[in-house]
mmCIF file of the N, C-alpha and C atoms, coordinates in Angstrom:
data_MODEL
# 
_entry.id   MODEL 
# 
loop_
_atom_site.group_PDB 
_atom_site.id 
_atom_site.type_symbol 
_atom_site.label_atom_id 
_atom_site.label_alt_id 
_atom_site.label_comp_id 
_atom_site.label_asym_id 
_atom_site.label_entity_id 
_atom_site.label_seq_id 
_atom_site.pdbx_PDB_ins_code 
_atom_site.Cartn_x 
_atom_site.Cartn_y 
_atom_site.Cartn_z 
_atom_site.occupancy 
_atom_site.B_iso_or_equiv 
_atom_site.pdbx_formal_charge 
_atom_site.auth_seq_id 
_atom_site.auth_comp_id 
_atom_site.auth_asym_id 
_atom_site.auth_atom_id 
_atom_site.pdbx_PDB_model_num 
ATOM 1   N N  . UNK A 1 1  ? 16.989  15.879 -6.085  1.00 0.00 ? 1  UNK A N  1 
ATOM 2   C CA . UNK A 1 1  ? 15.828  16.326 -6.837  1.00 0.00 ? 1  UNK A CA 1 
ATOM 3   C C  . UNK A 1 1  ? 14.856  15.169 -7.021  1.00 0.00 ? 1  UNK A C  1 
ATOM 4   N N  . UNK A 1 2  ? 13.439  15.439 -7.153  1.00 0.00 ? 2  UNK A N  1 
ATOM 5   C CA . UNK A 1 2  ? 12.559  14.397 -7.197  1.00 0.00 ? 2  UNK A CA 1 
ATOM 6   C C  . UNK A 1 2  ? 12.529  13.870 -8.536  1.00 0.00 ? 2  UNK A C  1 
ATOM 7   N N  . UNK A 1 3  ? 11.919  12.570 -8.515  1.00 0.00 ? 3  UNK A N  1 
ATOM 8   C CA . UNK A 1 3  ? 12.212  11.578 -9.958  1.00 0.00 ? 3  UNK A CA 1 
ATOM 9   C C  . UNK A 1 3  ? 10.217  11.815 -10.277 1.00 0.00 ? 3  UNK A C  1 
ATOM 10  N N  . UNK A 1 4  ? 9.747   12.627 -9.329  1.00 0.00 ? 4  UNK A N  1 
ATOM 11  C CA . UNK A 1 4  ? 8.544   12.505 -9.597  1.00 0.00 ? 4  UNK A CA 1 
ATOM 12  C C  . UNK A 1 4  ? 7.833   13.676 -9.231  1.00 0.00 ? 4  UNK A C  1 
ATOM 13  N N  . UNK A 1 5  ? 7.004   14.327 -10.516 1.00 0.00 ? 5  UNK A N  1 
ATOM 14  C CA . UNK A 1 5  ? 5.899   15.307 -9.882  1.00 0.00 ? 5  UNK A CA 1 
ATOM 15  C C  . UNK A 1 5  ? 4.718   15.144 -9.336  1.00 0.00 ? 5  UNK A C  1 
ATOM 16  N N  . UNK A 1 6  ? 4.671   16.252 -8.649  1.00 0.00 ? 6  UNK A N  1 
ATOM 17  C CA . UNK A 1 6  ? 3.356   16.354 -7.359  1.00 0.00 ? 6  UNK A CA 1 
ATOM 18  C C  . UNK A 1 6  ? 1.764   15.992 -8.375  1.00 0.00 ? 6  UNK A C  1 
ATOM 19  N N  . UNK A 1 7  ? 1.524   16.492 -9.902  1.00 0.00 ? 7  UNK A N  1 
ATOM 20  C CA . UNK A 1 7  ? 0.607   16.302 -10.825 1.00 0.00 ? 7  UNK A CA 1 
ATOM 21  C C  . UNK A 1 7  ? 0.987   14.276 -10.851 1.00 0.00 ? 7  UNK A C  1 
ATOM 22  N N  . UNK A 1 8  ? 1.445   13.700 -11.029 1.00 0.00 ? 8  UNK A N  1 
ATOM 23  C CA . UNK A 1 8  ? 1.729   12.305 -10.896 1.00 0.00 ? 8  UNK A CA 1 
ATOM 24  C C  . UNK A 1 8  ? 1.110   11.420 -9.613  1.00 0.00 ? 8  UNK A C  1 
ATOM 25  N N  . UNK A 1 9  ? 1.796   12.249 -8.369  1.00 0.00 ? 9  UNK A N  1 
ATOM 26  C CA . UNK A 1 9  ? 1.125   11.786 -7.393  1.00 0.00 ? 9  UNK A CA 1 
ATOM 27  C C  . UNK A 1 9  ? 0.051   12.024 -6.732  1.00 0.00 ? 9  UNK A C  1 
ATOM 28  N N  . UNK A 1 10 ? -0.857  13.166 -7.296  1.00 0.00 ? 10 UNK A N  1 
ATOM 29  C CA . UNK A 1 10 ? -2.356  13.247 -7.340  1.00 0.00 ? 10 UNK A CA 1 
ATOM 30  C C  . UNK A 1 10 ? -2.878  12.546 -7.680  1.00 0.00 ? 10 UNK A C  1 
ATOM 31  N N  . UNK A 1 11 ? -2.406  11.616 -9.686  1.00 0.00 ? 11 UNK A N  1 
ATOM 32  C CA . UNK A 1 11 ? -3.322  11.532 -10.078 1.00 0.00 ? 11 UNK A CA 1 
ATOM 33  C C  . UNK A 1 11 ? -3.056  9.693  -9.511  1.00 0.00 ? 11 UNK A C  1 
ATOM 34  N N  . UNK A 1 12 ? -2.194  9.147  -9.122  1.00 0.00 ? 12 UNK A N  1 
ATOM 35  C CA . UNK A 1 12 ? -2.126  8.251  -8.754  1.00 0.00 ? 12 UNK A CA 1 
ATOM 36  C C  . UNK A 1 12 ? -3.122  8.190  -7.003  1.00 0.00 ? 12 UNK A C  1 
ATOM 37  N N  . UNK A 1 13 ? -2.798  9.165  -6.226  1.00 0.00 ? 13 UNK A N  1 
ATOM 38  C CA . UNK A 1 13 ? -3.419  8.983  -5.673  1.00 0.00 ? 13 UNK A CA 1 
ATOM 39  C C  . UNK A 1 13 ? -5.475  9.320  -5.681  1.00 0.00 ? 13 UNK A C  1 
ATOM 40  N N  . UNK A 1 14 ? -5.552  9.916  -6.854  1.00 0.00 ? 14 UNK A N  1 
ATOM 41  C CA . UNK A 1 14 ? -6.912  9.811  -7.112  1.00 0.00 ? 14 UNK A CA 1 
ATOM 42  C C  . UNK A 1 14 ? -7.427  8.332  -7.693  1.00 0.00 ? 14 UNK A C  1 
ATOM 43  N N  . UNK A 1 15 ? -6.657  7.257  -8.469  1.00 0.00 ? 15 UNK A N  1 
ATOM 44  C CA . UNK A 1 15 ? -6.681  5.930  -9.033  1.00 0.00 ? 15 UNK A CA 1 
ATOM 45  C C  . UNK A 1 15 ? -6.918  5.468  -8.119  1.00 0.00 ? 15 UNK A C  1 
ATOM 46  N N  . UNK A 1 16 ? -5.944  5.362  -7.151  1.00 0.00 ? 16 UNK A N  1 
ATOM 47  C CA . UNK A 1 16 ? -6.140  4.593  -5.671  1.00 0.00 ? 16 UNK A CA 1 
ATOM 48  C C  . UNK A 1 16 ? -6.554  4.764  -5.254  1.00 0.00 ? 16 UNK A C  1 
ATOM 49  N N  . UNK A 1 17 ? -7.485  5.486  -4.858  1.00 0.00 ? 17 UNK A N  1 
ATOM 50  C CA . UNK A 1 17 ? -8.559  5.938  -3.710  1.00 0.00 ? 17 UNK A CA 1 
ATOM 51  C C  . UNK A 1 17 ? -9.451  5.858  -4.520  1.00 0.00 ? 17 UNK A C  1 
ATOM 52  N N  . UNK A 1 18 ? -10.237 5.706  -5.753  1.00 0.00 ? 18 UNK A N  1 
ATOM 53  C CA . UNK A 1 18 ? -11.226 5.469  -6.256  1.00 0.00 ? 18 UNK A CA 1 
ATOM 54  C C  . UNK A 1 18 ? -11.410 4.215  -6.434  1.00 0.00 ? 18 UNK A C  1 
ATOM 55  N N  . UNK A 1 19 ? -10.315 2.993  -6.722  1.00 0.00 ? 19 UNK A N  1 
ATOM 56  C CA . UNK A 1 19 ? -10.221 2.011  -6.603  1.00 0.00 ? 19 UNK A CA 1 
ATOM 57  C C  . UNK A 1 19 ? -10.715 1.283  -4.951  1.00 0.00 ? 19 UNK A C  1 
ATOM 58  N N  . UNK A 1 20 ? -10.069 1.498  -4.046  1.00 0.00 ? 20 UNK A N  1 
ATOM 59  C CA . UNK A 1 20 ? -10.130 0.938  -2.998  1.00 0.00 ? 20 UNK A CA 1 
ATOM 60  C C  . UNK A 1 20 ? -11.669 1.974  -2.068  1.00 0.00 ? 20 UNK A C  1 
ATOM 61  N N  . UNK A 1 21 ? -12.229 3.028  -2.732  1.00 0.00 ? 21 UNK A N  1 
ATOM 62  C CA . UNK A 1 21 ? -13.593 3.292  -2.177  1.00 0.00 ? 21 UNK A CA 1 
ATOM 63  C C  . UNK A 1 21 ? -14.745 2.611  -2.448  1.00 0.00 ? 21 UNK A C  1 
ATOM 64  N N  . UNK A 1 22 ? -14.236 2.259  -3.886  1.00 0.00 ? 22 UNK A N  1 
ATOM 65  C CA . UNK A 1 22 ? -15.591 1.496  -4.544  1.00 0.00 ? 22 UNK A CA 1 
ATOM 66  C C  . UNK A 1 22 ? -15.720 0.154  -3.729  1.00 0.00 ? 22 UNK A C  1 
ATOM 67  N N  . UNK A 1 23 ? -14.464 -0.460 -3.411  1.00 0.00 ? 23 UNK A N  1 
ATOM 68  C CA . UNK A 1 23 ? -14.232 -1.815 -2.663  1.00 0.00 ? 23 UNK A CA 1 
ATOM 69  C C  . UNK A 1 23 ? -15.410 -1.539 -1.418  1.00 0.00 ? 23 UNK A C  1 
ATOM 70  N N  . UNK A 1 24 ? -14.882 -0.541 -0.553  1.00 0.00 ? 24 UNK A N  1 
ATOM 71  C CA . UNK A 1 24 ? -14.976 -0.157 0.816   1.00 0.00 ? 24 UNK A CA 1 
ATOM 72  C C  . UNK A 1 24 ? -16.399 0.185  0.955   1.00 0.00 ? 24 UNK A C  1 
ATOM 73  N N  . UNK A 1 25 ? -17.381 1.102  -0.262  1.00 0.00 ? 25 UNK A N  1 
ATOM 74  C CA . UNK A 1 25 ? -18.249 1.054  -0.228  1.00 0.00 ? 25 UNK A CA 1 
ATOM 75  C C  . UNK A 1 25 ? -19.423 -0.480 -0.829  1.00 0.00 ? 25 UNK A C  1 
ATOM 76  N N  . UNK A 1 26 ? -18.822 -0.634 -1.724  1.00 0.00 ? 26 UNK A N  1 
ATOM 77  C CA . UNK A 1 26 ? -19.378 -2.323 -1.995  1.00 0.00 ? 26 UNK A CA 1 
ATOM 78  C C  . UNK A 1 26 ? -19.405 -3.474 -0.769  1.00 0.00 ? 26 UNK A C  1 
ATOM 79  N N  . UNK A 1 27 ? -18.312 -3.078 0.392   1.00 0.00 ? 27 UNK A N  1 
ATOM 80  C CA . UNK A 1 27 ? -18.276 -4.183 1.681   1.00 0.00 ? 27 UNK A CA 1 
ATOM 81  C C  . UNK A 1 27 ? -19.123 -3.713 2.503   1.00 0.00 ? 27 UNK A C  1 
ATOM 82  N N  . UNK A 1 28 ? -19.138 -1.632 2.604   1.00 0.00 ? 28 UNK A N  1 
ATOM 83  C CA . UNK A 1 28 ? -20.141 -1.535 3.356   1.00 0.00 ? 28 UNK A CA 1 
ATOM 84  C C  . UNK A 1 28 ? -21.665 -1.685 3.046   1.00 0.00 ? 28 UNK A C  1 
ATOM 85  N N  . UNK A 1 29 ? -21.743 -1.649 1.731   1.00 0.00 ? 29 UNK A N  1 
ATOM 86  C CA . UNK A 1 29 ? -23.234 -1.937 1.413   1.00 0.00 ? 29 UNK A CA 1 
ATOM 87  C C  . UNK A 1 29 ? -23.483 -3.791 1.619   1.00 0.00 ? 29 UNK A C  1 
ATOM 88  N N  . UNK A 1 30 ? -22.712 -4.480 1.563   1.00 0.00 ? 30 UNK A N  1 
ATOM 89  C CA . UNK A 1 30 ? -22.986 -5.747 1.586   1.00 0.00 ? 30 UNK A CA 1 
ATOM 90  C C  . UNK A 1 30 ? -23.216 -5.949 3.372   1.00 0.00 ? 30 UNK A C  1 
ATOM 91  N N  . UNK A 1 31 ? -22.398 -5.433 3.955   1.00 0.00 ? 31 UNK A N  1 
ATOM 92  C CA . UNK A 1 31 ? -22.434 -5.606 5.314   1.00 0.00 ? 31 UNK A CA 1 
ATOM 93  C C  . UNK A 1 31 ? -23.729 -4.633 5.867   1.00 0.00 ? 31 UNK A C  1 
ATOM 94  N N  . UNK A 1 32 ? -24.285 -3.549 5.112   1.00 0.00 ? 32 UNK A N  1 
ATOM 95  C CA . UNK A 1 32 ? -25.676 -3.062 6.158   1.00 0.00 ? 32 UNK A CA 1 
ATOM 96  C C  . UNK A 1 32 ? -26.668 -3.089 5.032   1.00 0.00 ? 32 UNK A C  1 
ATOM 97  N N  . UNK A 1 33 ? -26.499 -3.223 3.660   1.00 0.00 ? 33 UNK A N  1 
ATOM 98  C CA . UNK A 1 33 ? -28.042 -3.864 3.007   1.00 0.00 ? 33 UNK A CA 1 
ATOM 99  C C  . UNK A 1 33 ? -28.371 -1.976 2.579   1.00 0.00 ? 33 UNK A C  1 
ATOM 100 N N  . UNK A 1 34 ? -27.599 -0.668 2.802   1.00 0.00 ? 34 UNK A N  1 
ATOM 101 C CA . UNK A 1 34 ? -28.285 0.445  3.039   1.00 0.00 ? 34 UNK A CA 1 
ATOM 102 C C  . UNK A 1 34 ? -27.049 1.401  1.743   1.00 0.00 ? 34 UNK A C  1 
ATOM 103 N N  . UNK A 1 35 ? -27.720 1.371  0.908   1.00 0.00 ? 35 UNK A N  1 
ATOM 104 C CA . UNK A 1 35 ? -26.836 2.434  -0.028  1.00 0.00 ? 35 UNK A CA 1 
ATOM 105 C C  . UNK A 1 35 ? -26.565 3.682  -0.009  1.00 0.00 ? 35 UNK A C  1 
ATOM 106 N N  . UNK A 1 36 ? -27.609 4.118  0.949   1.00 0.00 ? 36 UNK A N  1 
ATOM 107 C CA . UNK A 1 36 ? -26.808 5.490  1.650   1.00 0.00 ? 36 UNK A CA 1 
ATOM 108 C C  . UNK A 1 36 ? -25.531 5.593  2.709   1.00 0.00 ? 36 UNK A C  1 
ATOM 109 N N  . UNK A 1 37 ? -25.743 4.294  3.550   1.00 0.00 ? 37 UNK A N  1 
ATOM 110 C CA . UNK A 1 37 ? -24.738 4.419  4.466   1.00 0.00 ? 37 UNK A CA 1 
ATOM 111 C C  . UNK A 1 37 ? -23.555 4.128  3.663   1.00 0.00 ? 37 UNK A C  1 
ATOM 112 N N  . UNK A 1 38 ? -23.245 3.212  2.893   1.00 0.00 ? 38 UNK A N  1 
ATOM 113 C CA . UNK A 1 38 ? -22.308 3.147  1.409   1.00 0.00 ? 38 UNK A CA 1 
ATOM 114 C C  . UNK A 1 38 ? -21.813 4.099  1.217   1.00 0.00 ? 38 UNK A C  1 
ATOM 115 N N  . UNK A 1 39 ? -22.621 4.487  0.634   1.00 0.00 ? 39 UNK A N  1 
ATOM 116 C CA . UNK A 1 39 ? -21.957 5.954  -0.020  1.00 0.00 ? 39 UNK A CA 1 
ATOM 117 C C  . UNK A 1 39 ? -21.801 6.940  0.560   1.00 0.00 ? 39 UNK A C  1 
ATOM 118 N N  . UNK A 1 40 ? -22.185 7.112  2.193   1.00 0.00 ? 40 UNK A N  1 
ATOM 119 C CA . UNK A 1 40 ? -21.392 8.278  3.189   1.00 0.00 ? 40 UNK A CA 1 
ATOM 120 C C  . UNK A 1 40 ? -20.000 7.690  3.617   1.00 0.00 ? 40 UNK A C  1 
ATOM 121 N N  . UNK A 1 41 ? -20.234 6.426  3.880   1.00 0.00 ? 41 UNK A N  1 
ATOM 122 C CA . UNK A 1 41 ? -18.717 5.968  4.490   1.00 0.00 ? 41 UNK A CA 1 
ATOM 123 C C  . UNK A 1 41 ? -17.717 6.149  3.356   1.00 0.00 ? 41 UNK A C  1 
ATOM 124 N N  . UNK A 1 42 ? -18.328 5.496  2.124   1.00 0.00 ? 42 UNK A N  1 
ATOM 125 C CA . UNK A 1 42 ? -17.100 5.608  0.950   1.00 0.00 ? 42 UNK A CA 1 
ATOM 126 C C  . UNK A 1 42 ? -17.122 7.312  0.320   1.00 0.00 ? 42 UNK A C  1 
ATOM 127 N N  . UNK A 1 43 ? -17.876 7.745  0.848   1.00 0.00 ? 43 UNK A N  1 
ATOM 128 C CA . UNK A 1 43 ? -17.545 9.627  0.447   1.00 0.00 ? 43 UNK A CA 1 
ATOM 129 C C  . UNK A 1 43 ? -16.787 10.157 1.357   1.00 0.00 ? 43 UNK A C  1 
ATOM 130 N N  . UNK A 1 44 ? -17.061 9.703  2.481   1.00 0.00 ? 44 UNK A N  1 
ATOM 131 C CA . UNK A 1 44 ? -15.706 10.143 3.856   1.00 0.00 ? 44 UNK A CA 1 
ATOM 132 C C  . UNK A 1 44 ? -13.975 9.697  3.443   1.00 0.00 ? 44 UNK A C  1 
ATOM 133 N N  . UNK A 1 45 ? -14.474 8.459  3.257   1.00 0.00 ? 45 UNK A N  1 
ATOM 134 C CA . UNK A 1 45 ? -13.288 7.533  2.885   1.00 0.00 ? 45 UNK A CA 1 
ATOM 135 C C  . UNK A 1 45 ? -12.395 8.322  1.733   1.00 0.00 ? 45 UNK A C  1 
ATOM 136 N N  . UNK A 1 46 ? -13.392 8.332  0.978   1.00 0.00 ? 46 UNK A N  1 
ATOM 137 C CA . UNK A 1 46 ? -12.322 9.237  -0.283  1.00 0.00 ? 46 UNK A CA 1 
ATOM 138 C C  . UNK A 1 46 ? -11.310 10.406 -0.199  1.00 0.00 ? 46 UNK A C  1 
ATOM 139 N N  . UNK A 1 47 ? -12.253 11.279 0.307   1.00 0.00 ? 47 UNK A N  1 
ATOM 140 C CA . UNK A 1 47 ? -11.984 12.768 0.664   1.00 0.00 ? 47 UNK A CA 1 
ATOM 141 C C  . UNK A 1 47 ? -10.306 12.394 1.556   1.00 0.00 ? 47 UNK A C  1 
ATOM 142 N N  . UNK A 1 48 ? -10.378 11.777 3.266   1.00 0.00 ? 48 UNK A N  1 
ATOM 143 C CA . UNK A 1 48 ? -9.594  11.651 3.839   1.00 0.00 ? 48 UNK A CA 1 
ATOM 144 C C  . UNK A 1 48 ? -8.622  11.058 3.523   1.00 0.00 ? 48 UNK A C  1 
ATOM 145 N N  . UNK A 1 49 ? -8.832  9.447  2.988   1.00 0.00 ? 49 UNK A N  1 
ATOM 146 C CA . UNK A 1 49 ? -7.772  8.401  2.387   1.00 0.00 ? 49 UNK A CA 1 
ATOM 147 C C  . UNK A 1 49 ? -6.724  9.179  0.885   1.00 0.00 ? 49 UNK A C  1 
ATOM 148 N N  . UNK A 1 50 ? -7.537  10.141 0.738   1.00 0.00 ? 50 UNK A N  1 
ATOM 149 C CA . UNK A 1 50 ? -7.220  10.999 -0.637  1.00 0.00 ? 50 UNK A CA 1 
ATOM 150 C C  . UNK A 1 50 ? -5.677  11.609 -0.434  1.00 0.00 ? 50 UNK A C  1 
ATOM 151 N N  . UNK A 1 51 ? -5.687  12.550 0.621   1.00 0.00 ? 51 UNK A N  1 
ATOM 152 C CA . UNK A 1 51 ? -5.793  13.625 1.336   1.00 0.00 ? 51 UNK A CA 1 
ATOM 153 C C  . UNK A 1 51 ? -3.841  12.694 1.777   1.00 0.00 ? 51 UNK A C  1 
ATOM 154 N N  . UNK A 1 52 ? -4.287  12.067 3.012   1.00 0.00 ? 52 UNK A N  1 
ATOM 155 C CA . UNK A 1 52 ? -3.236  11.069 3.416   1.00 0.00 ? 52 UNK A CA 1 
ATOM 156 C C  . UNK A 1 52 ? -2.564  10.084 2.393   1.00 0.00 ? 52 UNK A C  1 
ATOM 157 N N  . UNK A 1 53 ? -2.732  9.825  1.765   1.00 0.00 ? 53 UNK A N  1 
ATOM 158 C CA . UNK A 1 53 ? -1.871  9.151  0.905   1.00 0.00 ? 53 UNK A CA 1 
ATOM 159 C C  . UNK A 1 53 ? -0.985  10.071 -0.136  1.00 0.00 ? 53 UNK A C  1 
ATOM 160 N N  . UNK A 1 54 ? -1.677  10.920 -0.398  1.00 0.00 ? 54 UNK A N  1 
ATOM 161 C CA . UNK A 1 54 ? -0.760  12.163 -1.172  1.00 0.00 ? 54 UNK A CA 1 
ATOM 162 C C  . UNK A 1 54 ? 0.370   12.485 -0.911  1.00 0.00 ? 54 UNK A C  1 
ATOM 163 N N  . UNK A 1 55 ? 0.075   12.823 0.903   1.00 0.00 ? 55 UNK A N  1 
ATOM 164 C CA . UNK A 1 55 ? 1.285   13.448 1.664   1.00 0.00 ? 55 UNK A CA 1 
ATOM 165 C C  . UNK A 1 55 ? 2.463   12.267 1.887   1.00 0.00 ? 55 UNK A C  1 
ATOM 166 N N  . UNK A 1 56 ? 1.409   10.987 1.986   1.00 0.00 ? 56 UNK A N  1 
ATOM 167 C CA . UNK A 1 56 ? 2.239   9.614  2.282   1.00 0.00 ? 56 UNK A CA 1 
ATOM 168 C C  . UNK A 1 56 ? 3.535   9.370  1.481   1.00 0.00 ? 56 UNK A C  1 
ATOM 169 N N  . UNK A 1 57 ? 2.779   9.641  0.062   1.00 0.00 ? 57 UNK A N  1 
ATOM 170 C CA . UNK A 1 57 ? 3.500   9.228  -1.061  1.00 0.00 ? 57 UNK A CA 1 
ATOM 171 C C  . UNK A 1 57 ? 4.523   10.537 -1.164  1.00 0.00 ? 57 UNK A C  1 
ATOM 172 N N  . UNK A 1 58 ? 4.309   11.851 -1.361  1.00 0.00 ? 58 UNK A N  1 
ATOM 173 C CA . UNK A 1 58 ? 5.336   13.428 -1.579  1.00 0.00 ? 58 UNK A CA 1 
ATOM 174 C C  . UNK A 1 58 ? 6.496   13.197 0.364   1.00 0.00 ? 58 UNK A C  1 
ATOM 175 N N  . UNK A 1 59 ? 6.045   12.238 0.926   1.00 0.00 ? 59 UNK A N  1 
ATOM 176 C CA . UNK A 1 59 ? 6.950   12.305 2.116   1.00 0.00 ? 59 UNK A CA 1 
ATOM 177 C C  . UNK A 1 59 ? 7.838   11.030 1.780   1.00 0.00 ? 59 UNK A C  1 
ATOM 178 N N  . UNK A 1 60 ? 7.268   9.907  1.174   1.00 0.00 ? 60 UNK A N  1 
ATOM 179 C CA . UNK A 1 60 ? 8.367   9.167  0.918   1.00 0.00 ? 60 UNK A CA 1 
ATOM 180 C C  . UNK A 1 60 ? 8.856   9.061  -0.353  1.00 0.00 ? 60 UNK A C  1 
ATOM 181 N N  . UNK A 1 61 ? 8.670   10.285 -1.074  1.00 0.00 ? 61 UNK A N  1 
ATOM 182 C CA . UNK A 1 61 ? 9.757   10.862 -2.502  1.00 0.00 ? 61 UNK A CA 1 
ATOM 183 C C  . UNK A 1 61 ? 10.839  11.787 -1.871  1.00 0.00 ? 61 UNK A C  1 
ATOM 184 N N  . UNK A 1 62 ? 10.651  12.297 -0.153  1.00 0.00 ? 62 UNK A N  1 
ATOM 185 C CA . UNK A 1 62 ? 11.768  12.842 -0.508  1.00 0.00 ? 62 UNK A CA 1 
ATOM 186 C C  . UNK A 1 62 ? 13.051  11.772 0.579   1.00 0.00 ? 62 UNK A C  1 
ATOM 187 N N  . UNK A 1 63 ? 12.343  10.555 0.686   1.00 0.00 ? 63 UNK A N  1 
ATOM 188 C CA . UNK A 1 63 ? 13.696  9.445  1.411   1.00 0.00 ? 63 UNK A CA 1 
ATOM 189 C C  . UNK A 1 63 ? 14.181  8.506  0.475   1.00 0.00 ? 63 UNK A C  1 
ATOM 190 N N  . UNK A 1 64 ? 15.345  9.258  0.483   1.00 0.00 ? 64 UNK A N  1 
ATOM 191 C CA . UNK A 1 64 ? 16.626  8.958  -0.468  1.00 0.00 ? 64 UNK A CA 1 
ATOM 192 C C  . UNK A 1 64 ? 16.444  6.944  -0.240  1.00 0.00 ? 64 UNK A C  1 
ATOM 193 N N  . UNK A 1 65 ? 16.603  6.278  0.519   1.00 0.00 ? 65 UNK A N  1 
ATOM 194 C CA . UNK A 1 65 ? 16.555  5.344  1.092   1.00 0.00 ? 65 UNK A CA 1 
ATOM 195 C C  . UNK A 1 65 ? 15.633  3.777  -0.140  1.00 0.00 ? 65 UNK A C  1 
ATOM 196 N N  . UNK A 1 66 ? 16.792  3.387  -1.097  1.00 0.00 ? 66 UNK A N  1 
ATOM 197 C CA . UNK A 1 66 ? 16.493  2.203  -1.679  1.00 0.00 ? 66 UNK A CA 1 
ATOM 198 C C  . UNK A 1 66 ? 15.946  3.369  -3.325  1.00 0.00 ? 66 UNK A C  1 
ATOM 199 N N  . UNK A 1 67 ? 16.540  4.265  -3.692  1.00 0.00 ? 67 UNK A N  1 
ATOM 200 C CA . UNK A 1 67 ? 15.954  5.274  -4.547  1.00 0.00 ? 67 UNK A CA 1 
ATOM 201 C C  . UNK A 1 67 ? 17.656  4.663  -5.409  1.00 0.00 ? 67 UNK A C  1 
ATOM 202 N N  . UNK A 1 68 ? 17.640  4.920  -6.684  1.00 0.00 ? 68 UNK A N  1 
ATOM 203 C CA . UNK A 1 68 ? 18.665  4.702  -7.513  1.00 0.00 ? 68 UNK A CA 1 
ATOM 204 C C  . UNK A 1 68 ? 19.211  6.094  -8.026  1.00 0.00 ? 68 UNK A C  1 
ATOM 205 N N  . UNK A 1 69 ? 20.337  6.996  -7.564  1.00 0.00 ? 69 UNK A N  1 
ATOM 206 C CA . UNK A 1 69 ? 20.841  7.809  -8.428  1.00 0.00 ? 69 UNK A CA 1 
ATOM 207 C C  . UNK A 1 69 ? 20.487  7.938  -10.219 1.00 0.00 ? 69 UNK A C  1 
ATOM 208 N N  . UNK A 1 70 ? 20.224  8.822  -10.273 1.00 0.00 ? 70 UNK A N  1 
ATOM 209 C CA . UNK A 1 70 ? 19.689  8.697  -11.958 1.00 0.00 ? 70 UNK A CA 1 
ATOM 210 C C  . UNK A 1 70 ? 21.165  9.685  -12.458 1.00 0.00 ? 70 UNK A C  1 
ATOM 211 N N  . UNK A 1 71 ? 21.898  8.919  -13.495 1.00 0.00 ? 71 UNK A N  1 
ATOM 212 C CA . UNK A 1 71 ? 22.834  9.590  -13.856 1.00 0.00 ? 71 UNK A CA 1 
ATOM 213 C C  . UNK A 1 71 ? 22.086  10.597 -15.498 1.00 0.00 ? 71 UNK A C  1 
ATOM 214 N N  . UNK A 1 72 ? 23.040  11.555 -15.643 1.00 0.00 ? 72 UNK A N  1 
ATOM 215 C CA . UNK A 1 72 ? 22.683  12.738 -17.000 1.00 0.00 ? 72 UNK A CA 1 
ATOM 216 C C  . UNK A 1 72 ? 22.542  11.907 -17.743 1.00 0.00 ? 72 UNK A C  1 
ATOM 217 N N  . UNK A 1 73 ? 21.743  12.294 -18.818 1.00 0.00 ? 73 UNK A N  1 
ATOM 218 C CA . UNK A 1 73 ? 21.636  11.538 -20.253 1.00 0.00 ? 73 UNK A CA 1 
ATOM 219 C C  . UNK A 1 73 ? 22.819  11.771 -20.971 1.00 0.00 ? 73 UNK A C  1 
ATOM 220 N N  . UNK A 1 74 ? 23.664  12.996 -20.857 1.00 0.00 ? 74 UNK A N  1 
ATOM 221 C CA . UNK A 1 74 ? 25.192  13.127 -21.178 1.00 0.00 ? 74 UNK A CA 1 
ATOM 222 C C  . UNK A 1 74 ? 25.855  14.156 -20.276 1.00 0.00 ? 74 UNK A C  1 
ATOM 223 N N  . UNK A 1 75 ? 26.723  13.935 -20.900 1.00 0.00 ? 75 UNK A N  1 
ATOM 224 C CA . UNK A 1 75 ? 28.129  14.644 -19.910 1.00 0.00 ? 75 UNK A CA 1 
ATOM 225 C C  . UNK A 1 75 ? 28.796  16.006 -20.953 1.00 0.00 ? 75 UNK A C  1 
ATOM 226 N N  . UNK A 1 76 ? 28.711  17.088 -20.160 1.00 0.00 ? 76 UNK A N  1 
ATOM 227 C CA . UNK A 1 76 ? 29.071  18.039 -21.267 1.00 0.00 ? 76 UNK A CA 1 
ATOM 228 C C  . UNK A 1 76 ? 31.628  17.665 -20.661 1.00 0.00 ? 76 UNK A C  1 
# 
């Protein structure tokens, strides 16, 4: 069973991708001087990078692999 819900890894992956767009659009505006092109690349960026990391993250919740058994809080 998962140690984590799918509402968790949305909202983490909405943190992260808002974090690392603002980056992506701040390098692309520094690199073409043009705040529209900015903000199409980092509006692409979001949507997709969004999208893929979600699945990234719900595909490696379900590999058992370096995960710690969580024992009951009690034992009937």
């Amino acid at each position: 069973m998962s140690n984590e819900q799918r509402q968790r890894s949305i909202l983490k992956a909405l943190s992260y991708r808002i974090t690392g767009s603002c980056f992506t659009m701040a390098a692309a505006y520094f690199f073409t001087g043009e705040l529209l092109v900015a903000a199409s690349i980092g509006g692409i960026e979001i949507v997709s990078k969004l999208l893929l990391y979600y699945w990234h993250e719900r595909l490696w919740d379900k590999i058992k692999y370096g995960k710690k058994k969580s024992s009951p809080e009690y034992e009937i």
